[in-house]
C-alpha positions as CSV (number, residue, x, y, z in Angstrom):
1,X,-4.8,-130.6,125.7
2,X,-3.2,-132.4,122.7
3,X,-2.9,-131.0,119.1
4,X,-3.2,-127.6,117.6
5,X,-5.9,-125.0,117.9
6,X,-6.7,-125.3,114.6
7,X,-7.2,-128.8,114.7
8,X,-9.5,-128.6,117.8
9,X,-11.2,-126.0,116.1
10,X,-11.7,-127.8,113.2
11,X,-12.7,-131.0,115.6
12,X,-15.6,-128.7,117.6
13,X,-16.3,-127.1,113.6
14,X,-17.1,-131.1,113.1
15,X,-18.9,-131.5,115.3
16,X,-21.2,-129.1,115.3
17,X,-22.4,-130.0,111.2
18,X,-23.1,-133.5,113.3
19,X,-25.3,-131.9,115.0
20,X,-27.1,-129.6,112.4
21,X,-27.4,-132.8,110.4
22,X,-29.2,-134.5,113.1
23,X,-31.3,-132.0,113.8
24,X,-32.6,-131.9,110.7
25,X,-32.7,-134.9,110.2
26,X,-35.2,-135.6,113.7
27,X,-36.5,-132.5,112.9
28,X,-38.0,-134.3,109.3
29,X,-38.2,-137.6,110.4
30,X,-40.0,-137.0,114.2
31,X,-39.4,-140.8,115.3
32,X,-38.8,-141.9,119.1
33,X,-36.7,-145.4,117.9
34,X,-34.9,-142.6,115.5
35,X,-34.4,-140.1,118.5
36,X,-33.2,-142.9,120.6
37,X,-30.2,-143.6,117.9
38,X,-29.5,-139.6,117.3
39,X,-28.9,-138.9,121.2
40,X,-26.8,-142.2,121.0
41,X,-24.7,-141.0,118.2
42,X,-24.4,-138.0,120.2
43,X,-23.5,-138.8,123.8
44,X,-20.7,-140.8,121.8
45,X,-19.4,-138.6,119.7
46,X,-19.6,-136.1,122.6
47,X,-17.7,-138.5,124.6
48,X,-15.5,-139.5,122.1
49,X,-14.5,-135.6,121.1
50,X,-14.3,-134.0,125.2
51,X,-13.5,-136.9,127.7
52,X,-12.1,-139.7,126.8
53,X,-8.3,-139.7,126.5
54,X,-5.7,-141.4,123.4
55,X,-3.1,-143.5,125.6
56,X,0.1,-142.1,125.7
């Protein structure tokens, strides 16, 4: 695990207003094309933030 506790914090802190925003934001705008762009952003930013790995 790279960086500081406080920095992954702040990274999982992140990303979880993402995710309120888009809630909302489906939750106010009930679209499927919309849904289909909100789980995208999120599966990416999801793989982005846990799996994928800087090169050294």
């Amino acid at each position: 695990m790279t960086g500081s506790i406080l920095e992954r914090g702040l990274t999982l802190f992140a990303f979880a207003v993402l995710l309120v925003f888009l809630g909302v934001l489906i939750a106010y705008v009930p679209r499927l094309d919309l849904g289909g762009v909100i789980l995208a952003t999120v599966l990416l930013a999801g793989y982005d933030l846990f799996l994928h790995r800087p090169p050294k």
